[in-house]
VEXMI-887523 format. One record per residue (C-alpha): residue in three letters; x, y, z. Coordinates in Angstrom, 1 decimal. Example, Ala and Ser with C-alpha at 12.3 -4.5 7.8 and 13.67 -1.06 7.14 Angstrom:
[ala,[12.3,-4.5,7.8]]
[ser,[13.7,-1.1,7.1]]
//
This chain:
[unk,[105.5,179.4,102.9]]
[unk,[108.6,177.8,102.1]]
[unk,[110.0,175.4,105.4]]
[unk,[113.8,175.2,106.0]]
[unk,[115.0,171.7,105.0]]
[unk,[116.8,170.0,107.9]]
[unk,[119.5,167.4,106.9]]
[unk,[119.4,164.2,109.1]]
[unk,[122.8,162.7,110.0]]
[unk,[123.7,159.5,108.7]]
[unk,[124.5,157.1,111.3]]
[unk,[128.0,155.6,111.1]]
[unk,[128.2,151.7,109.9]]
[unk,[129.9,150.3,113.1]]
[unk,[132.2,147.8,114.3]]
[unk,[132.2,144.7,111.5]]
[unk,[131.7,142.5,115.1]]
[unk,[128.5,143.4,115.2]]
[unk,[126.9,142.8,111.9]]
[unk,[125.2,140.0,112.0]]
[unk,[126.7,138.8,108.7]]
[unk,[130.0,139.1,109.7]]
[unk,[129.5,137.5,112.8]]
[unk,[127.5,134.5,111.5]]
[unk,[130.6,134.0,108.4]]
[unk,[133.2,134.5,110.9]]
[unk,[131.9,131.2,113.3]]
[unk,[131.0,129.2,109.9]]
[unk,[134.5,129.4,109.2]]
[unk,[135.8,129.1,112.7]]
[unk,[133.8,125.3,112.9]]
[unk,[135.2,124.7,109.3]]
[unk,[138.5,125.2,110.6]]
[unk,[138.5,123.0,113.4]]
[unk,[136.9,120.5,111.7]]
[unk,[139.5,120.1,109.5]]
[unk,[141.9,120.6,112.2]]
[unk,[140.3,117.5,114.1]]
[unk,[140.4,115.4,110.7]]
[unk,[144.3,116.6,110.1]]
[unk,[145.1,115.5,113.7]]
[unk,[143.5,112.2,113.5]]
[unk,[145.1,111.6,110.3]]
[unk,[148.3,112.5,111.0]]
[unk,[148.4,110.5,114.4]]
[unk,[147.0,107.3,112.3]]
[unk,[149.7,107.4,110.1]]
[unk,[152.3,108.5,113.1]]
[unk,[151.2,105.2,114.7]]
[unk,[151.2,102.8,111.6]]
[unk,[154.8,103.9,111.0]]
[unk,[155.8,103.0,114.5]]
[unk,[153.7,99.8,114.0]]
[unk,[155.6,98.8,110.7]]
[unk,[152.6,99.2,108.9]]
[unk,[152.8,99.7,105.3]]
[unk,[149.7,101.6,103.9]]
[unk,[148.3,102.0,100.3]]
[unk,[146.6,100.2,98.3]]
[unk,[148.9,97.6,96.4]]
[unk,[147.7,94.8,98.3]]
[unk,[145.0,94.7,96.2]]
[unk,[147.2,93.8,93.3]]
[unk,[148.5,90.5,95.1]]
[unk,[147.3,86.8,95.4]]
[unk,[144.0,85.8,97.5]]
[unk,[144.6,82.5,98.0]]
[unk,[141.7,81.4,99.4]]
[unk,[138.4,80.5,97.6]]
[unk,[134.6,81.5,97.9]]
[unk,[131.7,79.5,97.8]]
[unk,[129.9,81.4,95.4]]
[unk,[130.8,83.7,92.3]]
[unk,[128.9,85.5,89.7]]
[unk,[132.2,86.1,87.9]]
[unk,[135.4,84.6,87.2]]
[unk,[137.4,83.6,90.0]]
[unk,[139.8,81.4,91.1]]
[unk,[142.2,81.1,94.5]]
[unk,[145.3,80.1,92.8]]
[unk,[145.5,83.0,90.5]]
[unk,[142.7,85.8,91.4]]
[unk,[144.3,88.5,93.3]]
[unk,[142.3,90.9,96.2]]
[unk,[141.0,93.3,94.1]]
[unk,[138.9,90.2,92.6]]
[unk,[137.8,89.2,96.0]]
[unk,[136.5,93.1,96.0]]
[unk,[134.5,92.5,93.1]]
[unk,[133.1,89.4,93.9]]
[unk,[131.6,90.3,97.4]]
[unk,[130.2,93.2,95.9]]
[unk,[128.6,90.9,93.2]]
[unk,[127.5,88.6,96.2]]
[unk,[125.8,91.9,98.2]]
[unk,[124.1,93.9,95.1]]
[unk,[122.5,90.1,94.4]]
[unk,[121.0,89.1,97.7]]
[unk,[119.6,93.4,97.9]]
[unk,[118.5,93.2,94.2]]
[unk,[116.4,89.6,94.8]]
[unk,[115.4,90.9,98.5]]
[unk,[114.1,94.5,97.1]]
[unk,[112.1,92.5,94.6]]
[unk,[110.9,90.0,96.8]]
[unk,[110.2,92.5,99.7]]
[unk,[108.2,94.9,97.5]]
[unk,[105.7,92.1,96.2]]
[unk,[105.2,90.5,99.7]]
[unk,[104.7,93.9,101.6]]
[unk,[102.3,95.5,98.7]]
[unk,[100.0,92.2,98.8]]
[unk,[99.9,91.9,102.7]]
[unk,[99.2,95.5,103.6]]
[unk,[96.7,95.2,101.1]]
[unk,[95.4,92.5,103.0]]
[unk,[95.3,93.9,106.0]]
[unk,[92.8,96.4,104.5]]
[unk,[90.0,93.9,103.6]]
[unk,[87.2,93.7,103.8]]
[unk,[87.4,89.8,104.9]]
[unk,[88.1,88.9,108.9]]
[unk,[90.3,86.1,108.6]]
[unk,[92.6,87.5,105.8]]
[unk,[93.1,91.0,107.7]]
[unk,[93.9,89.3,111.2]]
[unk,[96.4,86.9,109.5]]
[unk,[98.3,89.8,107.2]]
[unk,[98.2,91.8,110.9]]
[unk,[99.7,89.2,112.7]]
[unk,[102.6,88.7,109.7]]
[unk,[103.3,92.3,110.4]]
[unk,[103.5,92.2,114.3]]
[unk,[105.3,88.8,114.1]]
[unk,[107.8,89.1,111.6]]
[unk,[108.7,93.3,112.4]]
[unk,[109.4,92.2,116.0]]
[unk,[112.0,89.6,116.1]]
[unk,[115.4,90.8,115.6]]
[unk,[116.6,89.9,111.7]]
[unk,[119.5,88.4,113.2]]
[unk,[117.3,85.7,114.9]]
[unk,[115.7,85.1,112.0]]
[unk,[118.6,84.2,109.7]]
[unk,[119.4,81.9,112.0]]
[unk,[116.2,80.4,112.3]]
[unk,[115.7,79.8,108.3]]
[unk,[119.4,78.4,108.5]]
[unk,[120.0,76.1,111.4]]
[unk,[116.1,75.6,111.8]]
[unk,[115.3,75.2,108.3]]
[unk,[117.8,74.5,105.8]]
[unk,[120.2,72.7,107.7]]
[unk,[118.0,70.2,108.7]]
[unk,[117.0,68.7,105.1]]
[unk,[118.7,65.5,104.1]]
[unk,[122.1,65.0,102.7]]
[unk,[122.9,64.6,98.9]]
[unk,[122.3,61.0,98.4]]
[unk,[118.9,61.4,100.3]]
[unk,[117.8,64.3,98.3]]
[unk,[114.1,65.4,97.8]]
[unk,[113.9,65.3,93.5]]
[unk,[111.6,67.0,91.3]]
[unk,[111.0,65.8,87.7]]
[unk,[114.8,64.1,88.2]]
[unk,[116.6,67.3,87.5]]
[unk,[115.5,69.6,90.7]]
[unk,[117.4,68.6,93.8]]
[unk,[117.4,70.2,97.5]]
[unk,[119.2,68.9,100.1]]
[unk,[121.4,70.4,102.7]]
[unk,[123.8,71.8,100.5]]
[unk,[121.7,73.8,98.4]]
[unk,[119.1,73.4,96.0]]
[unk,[120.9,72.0,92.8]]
[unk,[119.3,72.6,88.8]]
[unk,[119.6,72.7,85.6]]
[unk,[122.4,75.3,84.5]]
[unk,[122.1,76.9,80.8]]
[unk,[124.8,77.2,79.1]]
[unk,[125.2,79.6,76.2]]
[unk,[126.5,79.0,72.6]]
[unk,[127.9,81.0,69.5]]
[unk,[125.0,83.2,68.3]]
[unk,[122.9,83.4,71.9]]
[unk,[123.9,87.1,72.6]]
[unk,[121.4,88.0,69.9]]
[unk,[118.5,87.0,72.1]]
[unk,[119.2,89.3,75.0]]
[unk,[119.9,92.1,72.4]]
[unk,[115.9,91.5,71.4]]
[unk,[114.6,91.6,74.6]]
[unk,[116.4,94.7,75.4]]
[unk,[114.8,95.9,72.1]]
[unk,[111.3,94.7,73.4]]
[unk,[111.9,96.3,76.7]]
[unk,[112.7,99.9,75.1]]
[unk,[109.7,99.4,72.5]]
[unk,[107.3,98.6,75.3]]
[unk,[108.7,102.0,76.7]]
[unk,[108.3,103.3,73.6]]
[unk,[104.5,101.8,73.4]]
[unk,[103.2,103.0,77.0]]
[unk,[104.0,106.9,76.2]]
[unk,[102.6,106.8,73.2]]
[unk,[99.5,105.1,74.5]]
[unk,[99.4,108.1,77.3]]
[unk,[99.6,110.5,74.7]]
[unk,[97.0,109.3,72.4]]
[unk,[94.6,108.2,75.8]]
[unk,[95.2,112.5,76.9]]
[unk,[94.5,113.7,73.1]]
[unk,[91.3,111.7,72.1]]
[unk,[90.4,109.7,75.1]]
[unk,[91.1,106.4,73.8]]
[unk,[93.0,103.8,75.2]]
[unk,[95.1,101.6,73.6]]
[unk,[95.9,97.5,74.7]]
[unk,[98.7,98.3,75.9]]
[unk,[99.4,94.9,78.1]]
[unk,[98.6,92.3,75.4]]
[unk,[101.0,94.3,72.9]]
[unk,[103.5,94.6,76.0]]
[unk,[103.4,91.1,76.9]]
[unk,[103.6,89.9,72.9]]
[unk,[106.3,92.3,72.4]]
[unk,[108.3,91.3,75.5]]
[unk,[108.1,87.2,75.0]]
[unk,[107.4,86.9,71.2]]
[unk,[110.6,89.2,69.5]]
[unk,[113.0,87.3,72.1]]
[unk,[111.7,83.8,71.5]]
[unk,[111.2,84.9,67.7]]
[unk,[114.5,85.5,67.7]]
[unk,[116.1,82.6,70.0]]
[unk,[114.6,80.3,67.2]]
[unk,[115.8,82.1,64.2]]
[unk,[119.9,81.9,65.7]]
[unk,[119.2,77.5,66.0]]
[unk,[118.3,77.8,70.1]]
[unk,[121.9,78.4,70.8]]
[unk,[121.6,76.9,74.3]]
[unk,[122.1,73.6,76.2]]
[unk,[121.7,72.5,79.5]]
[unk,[123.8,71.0,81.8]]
[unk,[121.6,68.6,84.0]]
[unk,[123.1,67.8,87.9]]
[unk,[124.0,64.3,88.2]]
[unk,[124.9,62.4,91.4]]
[unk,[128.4,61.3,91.9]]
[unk,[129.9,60.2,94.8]]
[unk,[128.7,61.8,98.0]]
[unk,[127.7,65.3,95.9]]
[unk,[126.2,66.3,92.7]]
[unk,[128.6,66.9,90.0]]
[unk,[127.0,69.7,86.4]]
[unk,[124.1,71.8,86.9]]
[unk,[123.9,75.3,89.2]]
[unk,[123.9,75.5,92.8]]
[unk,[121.9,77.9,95.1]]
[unk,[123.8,78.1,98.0]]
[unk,[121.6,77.8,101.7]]
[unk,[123.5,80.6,103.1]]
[unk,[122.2,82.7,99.9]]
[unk,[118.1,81.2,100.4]]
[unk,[118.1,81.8,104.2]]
[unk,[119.2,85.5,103.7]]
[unk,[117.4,86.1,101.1]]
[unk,[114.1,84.9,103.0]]
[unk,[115.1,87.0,106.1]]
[unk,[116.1,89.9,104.5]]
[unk,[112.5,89.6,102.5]]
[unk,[110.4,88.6,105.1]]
[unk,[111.2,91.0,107.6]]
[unk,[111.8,94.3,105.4]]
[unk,[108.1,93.4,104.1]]
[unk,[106.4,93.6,107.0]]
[unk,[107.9,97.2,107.4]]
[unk,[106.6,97.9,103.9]]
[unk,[103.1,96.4,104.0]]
[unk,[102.6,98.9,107.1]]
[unk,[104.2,101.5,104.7]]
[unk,[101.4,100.4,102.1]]
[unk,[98.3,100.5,104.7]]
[unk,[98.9,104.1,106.0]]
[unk,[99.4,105.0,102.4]]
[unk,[96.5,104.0,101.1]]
[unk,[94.2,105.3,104.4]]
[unk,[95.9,108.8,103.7]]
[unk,[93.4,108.7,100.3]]
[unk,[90.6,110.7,101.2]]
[unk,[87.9,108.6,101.8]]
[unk,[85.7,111.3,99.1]]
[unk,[87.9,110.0,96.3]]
[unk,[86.4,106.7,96.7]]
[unk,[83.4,107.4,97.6]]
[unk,[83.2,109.4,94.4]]
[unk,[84.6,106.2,92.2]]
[unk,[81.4,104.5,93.6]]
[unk,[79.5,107.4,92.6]]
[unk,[80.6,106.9,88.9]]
[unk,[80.0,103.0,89.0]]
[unk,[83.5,101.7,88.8]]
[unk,[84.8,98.7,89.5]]
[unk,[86.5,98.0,93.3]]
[unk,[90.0,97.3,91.7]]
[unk,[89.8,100.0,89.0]]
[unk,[89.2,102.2,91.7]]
[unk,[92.0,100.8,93.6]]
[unk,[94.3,100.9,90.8]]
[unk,[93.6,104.4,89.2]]
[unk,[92.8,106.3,91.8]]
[unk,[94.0,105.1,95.4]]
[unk,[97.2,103.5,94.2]]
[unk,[98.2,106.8,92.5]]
[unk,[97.9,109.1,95.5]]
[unk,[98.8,106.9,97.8]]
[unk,[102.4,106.2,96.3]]
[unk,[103.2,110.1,97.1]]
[unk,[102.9,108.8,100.3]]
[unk,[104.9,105.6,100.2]]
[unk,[107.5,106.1,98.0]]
[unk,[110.2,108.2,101.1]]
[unk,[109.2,105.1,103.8]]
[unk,[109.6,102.2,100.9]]
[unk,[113.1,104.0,100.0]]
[unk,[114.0,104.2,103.5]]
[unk,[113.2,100.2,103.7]]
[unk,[115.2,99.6,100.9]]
[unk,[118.1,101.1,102.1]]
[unk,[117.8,99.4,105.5]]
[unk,[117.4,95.8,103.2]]
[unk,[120.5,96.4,101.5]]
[unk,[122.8,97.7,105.0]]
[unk,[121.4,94.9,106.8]]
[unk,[122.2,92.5,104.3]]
[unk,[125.6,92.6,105.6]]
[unk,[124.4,90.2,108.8]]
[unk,[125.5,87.6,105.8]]
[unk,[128.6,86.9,108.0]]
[unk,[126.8,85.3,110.5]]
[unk,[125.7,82.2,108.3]]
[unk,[128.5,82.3,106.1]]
[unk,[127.4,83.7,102.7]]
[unk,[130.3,85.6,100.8]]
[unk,[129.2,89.1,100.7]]
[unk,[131.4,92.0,100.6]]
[unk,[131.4,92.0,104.7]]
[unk,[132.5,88.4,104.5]]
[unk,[135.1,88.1,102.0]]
[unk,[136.3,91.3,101.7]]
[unk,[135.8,93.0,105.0]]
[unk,[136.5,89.5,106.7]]
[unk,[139.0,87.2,105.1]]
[unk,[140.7,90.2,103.0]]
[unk,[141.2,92.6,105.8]]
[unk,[142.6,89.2,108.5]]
[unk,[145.1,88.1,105.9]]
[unk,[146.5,91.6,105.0]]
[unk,[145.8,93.7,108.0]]
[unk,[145.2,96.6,105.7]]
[unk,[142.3,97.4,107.9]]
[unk,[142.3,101.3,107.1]]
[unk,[142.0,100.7,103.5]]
[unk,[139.6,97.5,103.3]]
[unk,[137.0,99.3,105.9]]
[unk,[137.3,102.8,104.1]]
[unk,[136.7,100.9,100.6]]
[unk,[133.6,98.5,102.5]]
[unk,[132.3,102.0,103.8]]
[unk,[132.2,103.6,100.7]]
[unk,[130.6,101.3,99.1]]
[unk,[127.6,101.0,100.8]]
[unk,[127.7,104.7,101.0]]
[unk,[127.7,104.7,97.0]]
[unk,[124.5,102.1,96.9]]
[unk,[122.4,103.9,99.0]]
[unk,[123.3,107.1,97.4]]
[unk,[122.1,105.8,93.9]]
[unk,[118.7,103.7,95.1]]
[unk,[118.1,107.2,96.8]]
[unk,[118.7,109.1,94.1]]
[unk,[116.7,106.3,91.8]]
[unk,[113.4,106.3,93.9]]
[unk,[113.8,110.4,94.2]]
[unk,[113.0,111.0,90.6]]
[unk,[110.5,108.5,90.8]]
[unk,[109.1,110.1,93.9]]
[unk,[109.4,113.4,91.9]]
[unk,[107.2,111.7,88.6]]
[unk,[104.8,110.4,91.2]]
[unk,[104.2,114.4,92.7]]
[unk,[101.5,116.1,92.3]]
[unk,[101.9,118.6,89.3]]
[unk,[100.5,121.7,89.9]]
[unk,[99.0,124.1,86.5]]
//
């Protein structure tokens, strides 16, 4: 028996209002607008007010003289003829040196204390904790001041200065050495070591390779080490040691040849080191108690060593943990770094944002370029420790 087939109406689509779709694109573009409607406005009164002002804006004062000179430069510079686009450069030099020595520093001192703090010994896990508490508690501002005024201000003056082997001075002005300087044929020797450093490269993935086919392992950190100090000493004596040294001598009230570390440079360095690593050591503990304690116990199980345990199978898993808080450290080291102003040392803040922006008043410009550029460093490091965070992931089949 054949039933009648009964057609259902199709319901109508509506008013677009009150798709959801439509409704959510509709308010996306409603806050884009007056976004860029608060940005216009605020631009457009800036500039309203700099022309009332007299203000010229743009960015040709960085083609014009400094005329003032800075304590310390990694590249050429001089007062008289260097212009403010040079003063630019030379305070970023300034900043990426003090993050690049503090990173290092930091990373080394905050592995081996919160590895400390996890031992088995009484004495050495209360000292590493009370690092941590002492050091991540006092404001970093207070303690740039104390390893200035407290510390390196109070050594003695040039003609009173503590020697070592009569070519290392320190005194309040710095610790003074032995400068190299280069001669015709040296370049060849930094061109080696870059050569070692790509064949050690070269060496360790092949030595993982070989280790994951057959199980064998190869020395892989004497041939690093032979390769990384014998081709660039194999090859500084085969150009004639094309380098001489220019030894600090005494003259007058100050030392005249040699290098100078500035004190401005060692307390921020110490500071920024110090302080950052008692963030990371604590970054370092809870990474390593996140290993489940079966991993280990299973190591013992199989008779290995404590520290090949430790190094092949805690370190590993724990760095998944690490590496996000240790980037986040980093990038507060290298933001906080610009506290240099308060002793004096000529970072970007300093000379750029400081003397730069007072004697052309460009203050728009100078900030926007300052901003940027911290914006820019943290942006790479990020980007750096993500693909190593992403190496260090777990990989699943």
């Amino acid at each position: 028996m054949l039933r009648p087939s009964v057609s259902i109406p199709r319901r109508g689509r509506g008013p677009l209002w009150r798709d959801p779709a439509v409704r959510a694109l509709f308010f996306q573009v409603l806050l884009l607008a007056m976004v860029l409607g608060a940005i216009g406005f605020l631009i457009h009164n800036t500039m309203a007010n700099l022309d009332a002002r007299g203000i010229r804006t743009g960015f040709e004062f960085l083609d014009r003289r400094a005329g003032f000179p800075v304590s310390q430069t990694l590249i050429d510079y001089s007062s008289n003829t260097s212009t403010y686009g040079r003063t630019f450069l030379v305070g970023l030099a300034n900043t990426l040196l003090v993050s690049a020595l503090g990173i290092v520093a930091a990373t080394i001192i905050g592995f081996l204390v919160g590895l400390a703090r996890l031992s088995p010994n009484w004495l050495l896990a209360r000292l590493a904790g009370a690092y941590v508490e002492i050091f991540r508690n006092i404001p970093l501002l207070l303690q740039i001041l104390f390893w200035y005024f407290a510390v390196l201000r109070t050594l003695p003056s040039p003609r009173q200065s503590l020697s070592l082997l009569d070519s290392f001075y320190l005194n309040v002005r710095g610790l003074i050495m032995p400068a190299p300087e280069a001669q015709a044929g040296f370049m060849a020797t930094p061109l080696a070591l870059a050569a070692a450093v790509v064949g050690v490269i070269a060496l360790v993935i092949i030595a993982r390779r070989r280790q994951a086919a057959t199980g064998q392992q190869w020395p892989v950190l004497p041939l690093s080490l032979l390769l990384l100090i014998g081709l660039p000493l194999a090859t500084f004596w085969m150009t004639g040691a094309p380098l001489e040294w220019s030894t600090p001598e005494l003259s007058g009230f100050n030392f005249r040849g040699g290098m100078q570390v500035l004190p401005e440079l060692v307390a921020l360095w110490l500071a920024l080191s110090i302080y950052t690593a008692a963030f990371i050591a604590e970054t370092v503990r809870s990474g390593i108690q996140s290993v489940p304690h079966g991993q280990t116990e299973a190591a013992r199980s199989l008779s290995l060593p404590g520290r090949l345990t430790m190094r092949r199978i805690v370190i590993p898993q724990a760095m998944r943990v690490m590496v996000p808080q240790v980037t986040n450290q980093y990038l507060n080291l290298i933001k906080n770094s610009s506290l240099a102003t308060a002793i004096g040392y000529p970072d970007l803040v300093a000379v750029f944002a400081g003397t730069t922006l007072n004697q052309t008043g460009q203050a728009i410009e100078v900030m926007t370029m300052t901003m940027l550029v911290y914006l820019s460093i943290s942006l790479i490091v990020s980007a750096l420790m993500n693909l190593y965070n992403a190496r260090m992931s777990l990989k699943e089949r």
